[in-house]
N, C-alpha and C positions, 0 to 999 in steps of 0.2 A: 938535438937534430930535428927539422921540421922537413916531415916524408909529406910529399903534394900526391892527394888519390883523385881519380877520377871516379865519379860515380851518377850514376843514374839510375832514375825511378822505375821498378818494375812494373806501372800500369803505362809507361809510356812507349815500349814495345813488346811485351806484353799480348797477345793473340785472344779477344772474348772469346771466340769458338773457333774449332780447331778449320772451319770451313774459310775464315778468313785469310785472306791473303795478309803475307807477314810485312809486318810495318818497318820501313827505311826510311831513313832521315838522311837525307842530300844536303850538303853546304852547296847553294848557288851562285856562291862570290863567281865572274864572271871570268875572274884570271884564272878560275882553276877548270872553268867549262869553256874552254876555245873553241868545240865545234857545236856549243847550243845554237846559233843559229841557222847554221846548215842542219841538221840533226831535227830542228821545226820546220823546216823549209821543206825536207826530204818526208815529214807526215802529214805538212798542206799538201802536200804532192799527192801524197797515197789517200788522204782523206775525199780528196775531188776526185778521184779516182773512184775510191768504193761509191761516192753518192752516185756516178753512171752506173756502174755493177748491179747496184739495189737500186735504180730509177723503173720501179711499174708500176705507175702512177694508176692504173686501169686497174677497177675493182670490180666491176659484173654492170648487168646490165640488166632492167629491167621491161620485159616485154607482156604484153596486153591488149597494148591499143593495136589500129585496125587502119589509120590514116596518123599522115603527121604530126609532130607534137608540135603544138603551135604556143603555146604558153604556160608557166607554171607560177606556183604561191607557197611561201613558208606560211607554217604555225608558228607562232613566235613563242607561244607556250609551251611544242613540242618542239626536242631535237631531233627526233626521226620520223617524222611523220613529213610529206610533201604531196601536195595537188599536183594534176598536171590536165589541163584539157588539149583535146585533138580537133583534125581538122574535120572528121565526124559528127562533131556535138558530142561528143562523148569527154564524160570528165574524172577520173580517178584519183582516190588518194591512197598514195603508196607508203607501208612501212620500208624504210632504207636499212634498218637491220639485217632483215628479213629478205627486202627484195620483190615482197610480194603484193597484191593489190587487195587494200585492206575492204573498201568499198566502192562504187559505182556513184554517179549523179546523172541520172540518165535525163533528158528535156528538152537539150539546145535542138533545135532541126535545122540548122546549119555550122560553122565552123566554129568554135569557140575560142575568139580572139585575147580575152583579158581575164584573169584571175588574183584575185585579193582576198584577202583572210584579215577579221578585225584585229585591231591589239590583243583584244582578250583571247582569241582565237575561238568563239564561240560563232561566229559569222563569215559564212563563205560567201562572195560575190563573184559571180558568172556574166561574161557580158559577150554577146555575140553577135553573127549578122543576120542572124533572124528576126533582130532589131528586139529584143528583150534582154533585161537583164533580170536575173534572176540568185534571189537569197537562199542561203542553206543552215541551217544550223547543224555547224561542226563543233559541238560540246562533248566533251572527253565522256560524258557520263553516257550521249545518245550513240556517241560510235561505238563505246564497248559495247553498249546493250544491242546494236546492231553484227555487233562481231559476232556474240552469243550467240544470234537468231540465226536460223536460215535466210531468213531476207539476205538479198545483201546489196541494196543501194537503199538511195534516201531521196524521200519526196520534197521538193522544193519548198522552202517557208512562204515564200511571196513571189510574184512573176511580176514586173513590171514592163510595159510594151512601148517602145521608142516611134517615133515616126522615120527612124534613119536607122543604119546598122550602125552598131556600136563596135567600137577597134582597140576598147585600151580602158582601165579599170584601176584604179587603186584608191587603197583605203588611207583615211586620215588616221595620224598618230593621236592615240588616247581622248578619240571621239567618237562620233556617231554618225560622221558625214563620211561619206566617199564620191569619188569624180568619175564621170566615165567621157571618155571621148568618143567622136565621131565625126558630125556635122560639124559638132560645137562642145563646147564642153561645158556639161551637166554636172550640178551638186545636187547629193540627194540624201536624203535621209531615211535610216533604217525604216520606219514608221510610216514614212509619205511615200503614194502611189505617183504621185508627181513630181519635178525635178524640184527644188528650193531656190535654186539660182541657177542663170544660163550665162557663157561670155562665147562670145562669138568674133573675131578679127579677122576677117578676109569670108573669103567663101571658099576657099577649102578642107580638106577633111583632116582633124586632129588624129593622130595617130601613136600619141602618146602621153602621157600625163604622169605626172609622180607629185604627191606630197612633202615637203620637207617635214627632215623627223627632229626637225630643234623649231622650227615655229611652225604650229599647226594649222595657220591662216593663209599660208603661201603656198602655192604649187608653180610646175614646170611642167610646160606641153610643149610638142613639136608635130609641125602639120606639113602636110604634101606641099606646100609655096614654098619647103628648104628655111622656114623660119622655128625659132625657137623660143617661146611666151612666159611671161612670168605674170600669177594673178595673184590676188591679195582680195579673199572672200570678205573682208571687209570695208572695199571697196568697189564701188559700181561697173568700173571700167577696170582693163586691161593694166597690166603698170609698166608693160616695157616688151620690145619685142626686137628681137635679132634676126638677120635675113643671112643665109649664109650660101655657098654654089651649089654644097649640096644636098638634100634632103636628110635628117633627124631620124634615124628608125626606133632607138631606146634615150632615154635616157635615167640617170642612177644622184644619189643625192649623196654625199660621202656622209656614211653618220656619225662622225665624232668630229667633222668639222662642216657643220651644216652649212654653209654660206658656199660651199664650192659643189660645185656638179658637175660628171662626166658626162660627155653628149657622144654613143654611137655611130657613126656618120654611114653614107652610102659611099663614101671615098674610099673606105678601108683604113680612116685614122679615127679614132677617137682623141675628142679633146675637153679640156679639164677648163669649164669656166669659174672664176670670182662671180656670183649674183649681184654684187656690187659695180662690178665695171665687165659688162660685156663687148667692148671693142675689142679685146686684148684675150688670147687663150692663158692659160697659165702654162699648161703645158701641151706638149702634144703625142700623142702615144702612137706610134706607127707600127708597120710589120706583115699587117692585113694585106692581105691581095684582093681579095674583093670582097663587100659591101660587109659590114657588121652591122649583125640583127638584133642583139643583146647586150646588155650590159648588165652585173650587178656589183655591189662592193661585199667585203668583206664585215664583218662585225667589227672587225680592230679598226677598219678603216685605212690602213696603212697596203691596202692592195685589192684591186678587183678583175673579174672576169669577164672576156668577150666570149661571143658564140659568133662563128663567121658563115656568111655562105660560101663561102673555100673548105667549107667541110673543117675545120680547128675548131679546139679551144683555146685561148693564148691566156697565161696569168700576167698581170704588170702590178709594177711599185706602184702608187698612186703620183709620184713625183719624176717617174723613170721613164724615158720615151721608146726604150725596145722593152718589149716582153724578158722576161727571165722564165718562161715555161708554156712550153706548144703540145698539146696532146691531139690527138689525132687515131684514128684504126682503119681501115681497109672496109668495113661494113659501114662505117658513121658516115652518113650524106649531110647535106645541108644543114648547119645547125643554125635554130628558131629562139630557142631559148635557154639559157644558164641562169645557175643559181649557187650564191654560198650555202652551206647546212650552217645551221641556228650557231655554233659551236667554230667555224672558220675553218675546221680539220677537212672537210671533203667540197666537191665539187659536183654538181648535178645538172647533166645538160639533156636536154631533148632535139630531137633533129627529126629531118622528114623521113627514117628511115622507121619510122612508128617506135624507138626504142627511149628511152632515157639511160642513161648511162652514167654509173656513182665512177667519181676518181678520186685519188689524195691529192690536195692542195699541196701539200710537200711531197713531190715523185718518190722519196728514196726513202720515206718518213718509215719506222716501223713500226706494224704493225700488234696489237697484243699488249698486254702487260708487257711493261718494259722494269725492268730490274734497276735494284738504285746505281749496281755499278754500270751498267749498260745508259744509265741515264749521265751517268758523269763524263761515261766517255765520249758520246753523243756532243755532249758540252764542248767540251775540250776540244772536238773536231770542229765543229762548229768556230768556236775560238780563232782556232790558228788559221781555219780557213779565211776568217775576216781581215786578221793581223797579216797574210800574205797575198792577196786576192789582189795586190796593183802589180804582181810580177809576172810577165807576160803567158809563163810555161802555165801558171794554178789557173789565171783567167782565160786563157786559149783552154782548156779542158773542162772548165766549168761553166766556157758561154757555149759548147759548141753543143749542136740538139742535128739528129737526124729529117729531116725533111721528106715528106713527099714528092717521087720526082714534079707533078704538077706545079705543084705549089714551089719547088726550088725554081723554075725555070721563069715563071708567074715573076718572082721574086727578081730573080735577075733580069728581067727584060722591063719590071720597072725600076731599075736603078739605072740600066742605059737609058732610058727614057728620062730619066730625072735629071742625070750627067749633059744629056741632049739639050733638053731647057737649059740647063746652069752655065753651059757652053755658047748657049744661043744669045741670052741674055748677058753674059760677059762681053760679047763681040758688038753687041747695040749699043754697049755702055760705050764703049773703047772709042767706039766709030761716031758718037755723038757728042753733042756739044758739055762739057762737063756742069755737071746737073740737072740737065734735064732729065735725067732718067734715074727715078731712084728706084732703089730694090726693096719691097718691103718683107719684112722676114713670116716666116713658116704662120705666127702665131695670129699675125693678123690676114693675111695674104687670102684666106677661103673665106671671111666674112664680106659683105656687101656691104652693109648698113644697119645702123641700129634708129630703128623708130620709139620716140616716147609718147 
């Protein structure tokens, strides 16, 4: 007679330490679990639920300055370390740990518009409208040894003096050159008391400039004529320039795919251009009520941050045209400027209310050491949230964000205004001769013209 045993191996349930939770083995044939899919449905449910519960995105705030914060700079070699100058002349560099202000740059005698830090992070550049820009040497070796000391700011390396006020500053990736705007936009060199090269197009004032961080010969300016420049330091002249309705206040280079840039607008939309074909937006990011002052990306690249004068901060996908995250506080006024941290986990904004304020880029993220099993189930929420997020009840509780009543009302009186055009222009189409009237979509519709 042949007896059939069942058996199995004592290490496979089996407990290492008696702290472990005890190990089950589930058959997931689907005929014998008829309510798994309700059963995930009902913890996408609860999961988008607890991320509102645990959404407090606000982590402290850092106070010092004395007038508004008008612009800040990462250390690319530090993750907690951040610049920020005021409209003062006053310039500080904050530990984000800490919260607290590590040292002074005392000099500007008027507002300090632009702030950049070399690749290496050994070189701070200041530029303002006292029509100087002025070098620092921020080396990890001379701040500690400044920590140590009673001193506690740092004397300027080199001052150099403009004939116009300077509005906007940034350093080249893994060089020695940096750009400043104003009049015109200036290339200069750590070493030279003089500019190395000048480009000038139109006669008004530059008001912003960025470096691309995948070729280091090209940059992006935007000036008060509502255009927006592309130069090429190895060339003489300008290479391309776009006119749009309305004026440029920041713009951000995506760094993992250098060829596209987001442009800030005074419209309250930022938009995502190709450097290759600027007729066309790629995308369009909306939500703003009025004018965005800043722009940065993230490190991943896959999402960046405005700062608005509506008093927000809003976070978006890089390819997504509403926000997925509005922060805001009751004290935060006018925000001038944001920033990723080196790391993509926080968020750092300055506003006119003289403050800087650290947040979490993921509102609900927590906090501390997280535990391996708390990191599985993290996972797993996350999971199911993705795998149910097209059905109405997880995505109705997961897009919905509380608003200021300002800003909700702001919101709705431009969507009747929106609906107004849409209606207006429907009825001119209807009532005319068919084709003469064509409609041209969102993406082209705010640019003018592009000059070569």
């Amino acid at each position: 007679m042949k007896v059939k045993v069942i058996s199995r191996s004592v290490d496979e349930f089996t407990r290492e330490r008696s702290q472990d939770l005890q190990r089950v083995f589930r058959n997931y044939d689907p005929n014998l679990r008829t309510q798994e899919k309700a059963v995930e449905y009902v913890r996408a449910l609860n999961a988008v639920k607890l991320d509102k519960i645990f959404a407090r995105p606000f982590i402290g705030a850092m106070d010092g300055h004395i007038d508004g914060v008008s612009c800040m700079a990462k250390n690319p070699t530090q993750l907690k370390w951040i610049f920020s100058g005021a409209m003062d002349g006053d310039i500080r560099l904050w530990d984000i740990a800490s919260r607290r202000t590590v040292c002074q740059f005392p000099g500007h005698q008027g507002a300090v518009r632009g702030l950049t830090v070399s690749t290496d992070g050994r070189m701070l550049v200041s530029c303002g409208t006292d029509c100087t820009v002025r070098l620092w040497n921020t080396s990890v070796d001379n701040l500690m040894e400044l920590g140590h000391s009673t001193k506690n700011s740092v004397e300027p390396a080199s001052v150099h003096v403009g004939k116009n006020a300077f509005l906007a500053v940034d350093h080249q990736w893994d060089g020695e050159l940096f750009a400043t705007a104003g009049a015109q936009v200036d290339i200069w060199n750590h070493n030279r008391s003089e500019p190395i090269n000048s480009f000038q197009w139109g006669t008004d004032s530059v008001i912003s400039v960025r470096f691309n961080p995948g070729e280091p010969n090209l940059l992006v300016a935007s000036a008060s004529d509502r255009g927006i420049m592309l130069y090429d330091l190895r060339m003489a002249t300008p290479v391309t320039k776009m006119i749009m309705m309305t004026k440029t206040n920041s713009i951000a280079w995506n760094p993992m795919e250098p060829i596209n840039f987001t442009a800030a607008n005074e419209d309250g939309n930022c938009y995502s251009y190709d450097a290759r074909k600027l007729d066309e937006a790629k995308c369009v990011h909306t939500d703003h009520v009025s004018a965005v002052m800043d722009i940065d990306y993230s490190p991943t690249g896959r999402e960046f941050v405005t700062g608005s004068y509506d008093r927000t901060v809003r976070l978006f996908h890089y390819n997504s045209g509403h926000s997925r995250e509005i922060y805001h506080t009751k004290r935060m006024q006018r925000v001038f400027c944001v920033k990723f941290s080196g790391d993509g986990s926080y968020v750092i904004s300055g506003s006119d209310d003289t403050n800087l304020r650290l947040w979490k880029a993921k509102a609900s993220e927590q906090l501390g050491v997280v535990l391996p099993r708390e990191r599985k189930k993290h996972e797993y929420h996350a999971a199911i949230k993705k795998r149910y997020m097209h059905l109405p009840e997880v995505k109705r509780i997961a897009r919905h964000r509380h608003l200021p009543k300002p800003i909700y009302k702001a919101a709705a009186l431009m969507r009747a205004m929106a609906d107004a055009r849409k209606r207006k222009q429907e009825r001119r189409k209807a009532h005319s001769a068919p084709g003469s009237i064509t409609t041209q979509p969102l993406r082209r519709r705010r640019i003018i013209k592009e000059v070569e």
